[in-house]
N, C-alpha and C positions, 0 to 999 in steps of 0.2 A: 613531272609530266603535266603540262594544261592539256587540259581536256574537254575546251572548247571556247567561245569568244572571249576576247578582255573586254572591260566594260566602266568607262571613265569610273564611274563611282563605287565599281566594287573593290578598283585598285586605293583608292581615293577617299572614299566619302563612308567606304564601311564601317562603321564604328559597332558594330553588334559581333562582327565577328573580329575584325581586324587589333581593333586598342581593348582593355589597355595591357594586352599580353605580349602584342608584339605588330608587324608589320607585314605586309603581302610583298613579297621581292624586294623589300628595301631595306638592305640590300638579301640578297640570294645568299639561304645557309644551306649551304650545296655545292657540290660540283658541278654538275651539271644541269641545265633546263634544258628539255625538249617541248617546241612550243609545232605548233598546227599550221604555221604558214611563214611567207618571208615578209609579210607586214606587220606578224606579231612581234616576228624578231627584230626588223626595225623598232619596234617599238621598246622594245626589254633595252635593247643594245643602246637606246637614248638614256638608262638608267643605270646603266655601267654595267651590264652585263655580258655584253659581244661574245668574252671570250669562251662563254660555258653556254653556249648556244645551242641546237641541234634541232634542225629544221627536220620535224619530222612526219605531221599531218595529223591525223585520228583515225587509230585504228578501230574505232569502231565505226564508221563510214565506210570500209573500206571495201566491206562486201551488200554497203546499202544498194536498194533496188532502184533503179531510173525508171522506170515503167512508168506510162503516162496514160488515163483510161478517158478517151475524150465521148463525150457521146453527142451525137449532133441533134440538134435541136430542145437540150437542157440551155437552163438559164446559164450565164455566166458564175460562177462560185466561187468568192472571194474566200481566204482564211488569215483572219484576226488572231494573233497569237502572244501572249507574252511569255516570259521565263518563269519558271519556278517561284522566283523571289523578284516578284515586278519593282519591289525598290528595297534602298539598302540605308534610307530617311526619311525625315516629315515629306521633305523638300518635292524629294523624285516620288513619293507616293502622290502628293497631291496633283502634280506633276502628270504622272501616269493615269490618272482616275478624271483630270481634264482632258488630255487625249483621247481616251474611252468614249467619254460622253461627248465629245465631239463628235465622232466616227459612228457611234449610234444615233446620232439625231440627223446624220447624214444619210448614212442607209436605208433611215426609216422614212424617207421617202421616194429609195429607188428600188419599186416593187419591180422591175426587173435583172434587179440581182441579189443572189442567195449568199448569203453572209455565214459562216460556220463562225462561233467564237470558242475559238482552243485558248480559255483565260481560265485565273482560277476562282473560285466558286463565289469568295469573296468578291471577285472583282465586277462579277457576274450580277451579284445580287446589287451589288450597290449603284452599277444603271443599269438596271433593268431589263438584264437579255438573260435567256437562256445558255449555258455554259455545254459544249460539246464535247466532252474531254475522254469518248469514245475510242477505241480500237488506239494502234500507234502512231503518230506522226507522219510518217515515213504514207501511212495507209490515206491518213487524212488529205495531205499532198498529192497524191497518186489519183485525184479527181478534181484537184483548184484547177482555177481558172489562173491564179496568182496568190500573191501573199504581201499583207501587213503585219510589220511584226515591229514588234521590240526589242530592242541590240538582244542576240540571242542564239544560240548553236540553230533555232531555226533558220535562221535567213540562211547559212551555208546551206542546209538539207534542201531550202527550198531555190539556190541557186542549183546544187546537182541535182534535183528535178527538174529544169531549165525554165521554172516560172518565172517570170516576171516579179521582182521583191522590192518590195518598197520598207525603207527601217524609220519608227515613228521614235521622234524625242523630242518636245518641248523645252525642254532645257538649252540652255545656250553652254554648251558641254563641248568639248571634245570627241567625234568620233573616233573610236579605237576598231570601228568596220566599215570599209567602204564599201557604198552602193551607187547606184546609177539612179535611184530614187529614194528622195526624203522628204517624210512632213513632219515641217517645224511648228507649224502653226494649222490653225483649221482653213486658214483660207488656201493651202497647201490640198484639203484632202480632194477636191473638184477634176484639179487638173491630174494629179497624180492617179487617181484611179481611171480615168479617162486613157490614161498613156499603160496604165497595166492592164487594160484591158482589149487596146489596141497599141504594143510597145512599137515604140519606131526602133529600126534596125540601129542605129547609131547608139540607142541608151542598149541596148542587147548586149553588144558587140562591148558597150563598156561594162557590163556586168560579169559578161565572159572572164575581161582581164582583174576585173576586179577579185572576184571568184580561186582565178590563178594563184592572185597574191594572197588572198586569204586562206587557203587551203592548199596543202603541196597534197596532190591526190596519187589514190594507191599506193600501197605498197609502206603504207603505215607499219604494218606490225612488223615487217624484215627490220626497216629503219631502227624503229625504234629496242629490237633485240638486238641489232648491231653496235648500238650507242652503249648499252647492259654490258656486253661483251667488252667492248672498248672499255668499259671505266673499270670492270674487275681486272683488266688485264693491264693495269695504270702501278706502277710501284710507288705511286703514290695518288691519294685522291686528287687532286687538283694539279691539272696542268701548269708547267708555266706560264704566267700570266705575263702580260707585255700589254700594251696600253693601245688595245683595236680599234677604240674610236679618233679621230684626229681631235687635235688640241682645240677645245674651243673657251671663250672666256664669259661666252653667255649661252646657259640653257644649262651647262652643268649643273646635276643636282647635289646639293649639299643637306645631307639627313639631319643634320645636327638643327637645321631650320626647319623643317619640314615636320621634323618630330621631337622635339625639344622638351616635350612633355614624357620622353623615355628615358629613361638612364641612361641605354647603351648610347643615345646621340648626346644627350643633354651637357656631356664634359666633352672637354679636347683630350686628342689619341694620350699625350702630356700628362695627365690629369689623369685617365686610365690606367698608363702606365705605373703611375705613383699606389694608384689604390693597390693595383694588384701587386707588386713588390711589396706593400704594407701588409695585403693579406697574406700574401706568400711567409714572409716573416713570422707572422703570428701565428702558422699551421705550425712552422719549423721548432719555434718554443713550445709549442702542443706536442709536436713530438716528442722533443726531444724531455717533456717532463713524464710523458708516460713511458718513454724507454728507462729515466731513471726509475722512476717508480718500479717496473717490471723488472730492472736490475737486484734492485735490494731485496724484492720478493724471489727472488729466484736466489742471490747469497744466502738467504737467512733462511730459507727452504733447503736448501744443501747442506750449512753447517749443520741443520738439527737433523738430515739426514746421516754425514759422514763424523760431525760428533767432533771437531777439529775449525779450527781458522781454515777457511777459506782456501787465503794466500799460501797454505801448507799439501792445499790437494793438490796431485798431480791425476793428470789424465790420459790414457793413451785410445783413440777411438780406430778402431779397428777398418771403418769403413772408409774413411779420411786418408790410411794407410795400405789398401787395399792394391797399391801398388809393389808394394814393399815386402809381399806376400809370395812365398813359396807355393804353387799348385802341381797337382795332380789329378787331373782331369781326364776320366774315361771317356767314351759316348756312351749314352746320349748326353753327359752332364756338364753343368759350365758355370761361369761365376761372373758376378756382376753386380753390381750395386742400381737400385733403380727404387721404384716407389711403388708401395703396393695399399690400398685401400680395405682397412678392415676395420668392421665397429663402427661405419662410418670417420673414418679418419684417415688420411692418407700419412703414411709413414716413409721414411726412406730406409731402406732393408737391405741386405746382403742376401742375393740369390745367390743359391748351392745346392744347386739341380744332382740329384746321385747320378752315377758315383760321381765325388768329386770330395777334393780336402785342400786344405789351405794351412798352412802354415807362417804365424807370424814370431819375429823375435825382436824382445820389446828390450832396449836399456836398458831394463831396471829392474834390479831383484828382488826389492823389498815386498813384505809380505801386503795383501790388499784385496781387493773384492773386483770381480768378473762378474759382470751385469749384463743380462741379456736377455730376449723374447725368443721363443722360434715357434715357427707354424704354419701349414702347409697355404700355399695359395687357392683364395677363392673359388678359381677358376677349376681347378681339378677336383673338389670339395665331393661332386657327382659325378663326375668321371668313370665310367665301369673299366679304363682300362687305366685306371692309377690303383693305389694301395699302399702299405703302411712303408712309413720312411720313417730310418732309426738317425739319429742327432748323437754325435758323438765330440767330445769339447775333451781336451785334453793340455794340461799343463806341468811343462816337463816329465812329458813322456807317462803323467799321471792321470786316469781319465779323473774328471770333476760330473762328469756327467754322461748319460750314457741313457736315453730316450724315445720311445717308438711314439708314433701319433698315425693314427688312422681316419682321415676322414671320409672314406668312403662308406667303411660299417659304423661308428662311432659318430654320431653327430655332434655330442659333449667334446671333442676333440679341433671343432669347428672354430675357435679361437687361439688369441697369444695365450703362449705360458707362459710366464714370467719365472727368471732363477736369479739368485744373488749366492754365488759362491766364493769360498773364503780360499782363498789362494797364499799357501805359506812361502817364507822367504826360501829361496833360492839357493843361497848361499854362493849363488859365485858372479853376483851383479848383473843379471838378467836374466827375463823369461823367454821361453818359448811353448806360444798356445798353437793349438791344433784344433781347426773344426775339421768336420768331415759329417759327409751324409750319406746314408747308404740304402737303397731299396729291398724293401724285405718281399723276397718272394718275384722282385724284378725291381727294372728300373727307371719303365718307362713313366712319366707324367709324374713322376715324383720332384714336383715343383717345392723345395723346400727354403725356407725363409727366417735368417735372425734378423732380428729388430735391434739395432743401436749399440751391437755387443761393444762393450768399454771396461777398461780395467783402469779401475782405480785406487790409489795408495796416498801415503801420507809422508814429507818428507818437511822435516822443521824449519830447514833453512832451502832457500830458491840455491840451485845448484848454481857454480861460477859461470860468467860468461852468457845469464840467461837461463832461461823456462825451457830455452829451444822447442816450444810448441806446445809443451807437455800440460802448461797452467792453462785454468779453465779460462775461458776466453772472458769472462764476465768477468774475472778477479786480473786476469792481466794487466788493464792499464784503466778501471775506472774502481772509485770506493762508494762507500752508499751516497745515496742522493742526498743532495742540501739544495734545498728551497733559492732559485735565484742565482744558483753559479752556474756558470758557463760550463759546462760537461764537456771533456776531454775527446 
């Protein structure tokens, strides 16, 4: 959003703010711009902007006062003004500090007219006027006779007070604001305040339209929440682009000249292309050496856990299988796999809300370890209308485990528990486990939770035909890392 006049050299000549971090609109890292009038947007639109346009005005003008306090027989009250930051170089300070003392050595010999300088203090001190930088703007205005200024959100303010505004620039610059009166030079300032203090209707009547084009008035803040509205409701940031301005073969700007001293202009799109594919590359081998890495620490952390080759453990994950599962589900209770955050850490879990049980039956019968967390959700921790849920794990038909957790009276209860249980063979080539959860004493908000339940065994040779699933996904189809090979 601008939020008030453009100004040749602040698009241009700013070097304090603008380089060497980057550039003012050139080009626009944005969707959209909303600019204050149809001459600004001419103006963006000559820099390829057209199509992320949105004429919208200032909505903080939009409930400025026009009130005008004349009193008859006061001197005429001219108001001298410049911007915040009267220049944005040596160039346009010296520049602006010769205008100044022009226009003071002018008035200081028309003792019948009252000169207000709205400058800043500096500016003040260094030709020798008093600086009046009392009450608002808006207030200041509401008793000129007219206004001198420099390119500046003033001159609008002082065009919707319907004074008479004349814009000062010494430089042989570009206007980026039109007015019905300029002084370039000091022999400019005679006749110019002669004509703002007496305007002829023909320079008015141009100030009018000029005014039009520089400001689209009222109704700023609707515009500009409609534009808000319009880009969240875009399924994508940026419209399609199609090419708004007509072809031209001179005035086009080309950044790569203009700013040549940036990286992002200083190569061709060719050249960019290249680097970033090069970078891109060299992230991918950065990955792809910390996934080995993180592979072989994760093997060699396993076998010294399971005490066996790797390529000999099988796995069966209960949550990954969770289709494949027998239920019995009362109300309130239900089952689901989802994420739950505990310890600071988000887990992905198997909900089994009481009552409710699950039953799964796994291929394989060999003897092996059931690994698993259970514990009740956050959320019901304080709960006055929860209470104790019993955790029941059963394999063939044998409970392994049989658990109550309270966390409404029991705070020590308020985390995982961890179990590793020894689960003997079978004898007839496969298991079947049984969770089940049950509320004690009822069964509402009894939100209960395993973490990662897995059953794992050992089998020497990979069975015919494939793992079908079963081998840990890290020993499936990669081995430890070596420095410099292309990983599978």
């Amino acid at each position: 959003m601008i939020d008030g006049v453009l100004e040749w050299s602040y698009v241009w000549n700013n070097l304090s703010f603008i380089r060497p971090w980057g550039t003012l609109l050139q080009p626009l890292i944005g969707s959209d711009l909303c600019v204050i009038g149809r001459h600004q947007a001419r103006i963006l639109a000559s820099m390829g902007l057209g199509s992320r346009l949105h004429v919208v005005g200032l909505p903080r003008l939009d409930r400025a006062s026009r009130e005008r306090i004349v009193s008859h027989g006061e001197k005429p009250r001219i108001v001298v003004a410049t911007p915040r930051t009267a220049a944005h170089n040596v160039e346009q300070q010296a520049m602006a500090l010769r205008a100044l003392r022009d226009l003071r050595a002018w008035f200081a010999g028309q003792t019948e007219i009252d000169v207000v300088w709205r400058i800043a203090a500096d500016l003040a001190e260094d030709i020798g006027v008093a600086p009046d930088i009392h009450g608002s703007m808006c207030d200041v205005l509401a008793r000129a006779t007219a206004l001198i200024s420099f390119t500046s959100t003033c001159v609008l303010e002082g065009m919707l007070k319907g004074l008479p505004v004349a814009q000062v620039d010494y430089r042989p610059m570009p206007s980026y604001v039109a007015s019905a009166w300029e002084i370039r030079c000091a022999d400019h300032i005679p006749n110019v305040v002669q004509e703002l203090l007496y305007p002829p209707p023909p320079k008015l009547a141009w100030q009018d339209a000029c005014f039009c084009d520089e400001l689209e008035a009222g109704g700023a803040t609707d515009r500009l929440a409609a534009v808000i509205r319009d880009a969240m409701a875009r399924p994508t940031p940026y419209a399609a682009e199609g090419d708004p301005q007509p072809a031209r073969v001179h005035g086009r700007l080309d950044y790569r000249q203009i700013h040549s001293e940036l990286s992002a202009f200083a190569v061709s799109p060719s050249a960019v292309l290249q680097y970033e594919l090069a970078a891109a590359y060299g992230t991918l081998r950065h990955t792809k050496h910390e996934k080995g890495i993180l592979q072989r620490e994760c093997i060699e952390l396993s076998e010294a856990f399971a005490g066996c080759d790797i390529r000999q453990l099988r796995t069966y994950s209960f949550l990954d299988r969770i289709a494949e599962a027998k239920s019995s589900i009362r109300p309130p209770g239900n089952a689901a796999v989802t994420f739950c955050s505990m310890d600071g850490r988000a887990s992905r879990v198997l909900a089994l809300n009481a009552p409710a049980e699950l039953t799964f039956a796994v291929p394989a019968g060999s003897a092996g370890k059931l690994s698993l967390a259970i514990g009740m959700h956050p959320d019901v921790w304080t709960n006055p209308q929860s209470g104790p849920c019993r955790f029941i794990v059963k394999a063939d038909a044998q409970v392994m485990l049989d658990s109550t957790i309270d966390t409404l009276q029991d705070p020590d209860d308020r985390k995982w528990w961890w179990f590793e249980l020894a689960v003997p063979d079978s004898g007839n080539g496969a298991h079947a486990f049984t969770f089940a959860t049950q509320g004690v004493g009822g069964d509402d908000f009894r939100w209960a939770l395993w973490r990662n339940p897995t059953f794992l065994w050992v089998e020497p040779s990979a069975p015919e035909g494939g793992t079908d699933g079963f081998m840990p996904r890290m020993a499936a189809g990669f081995d430890f890392y070596v420095p410099n090979r292309t990983l599978a």
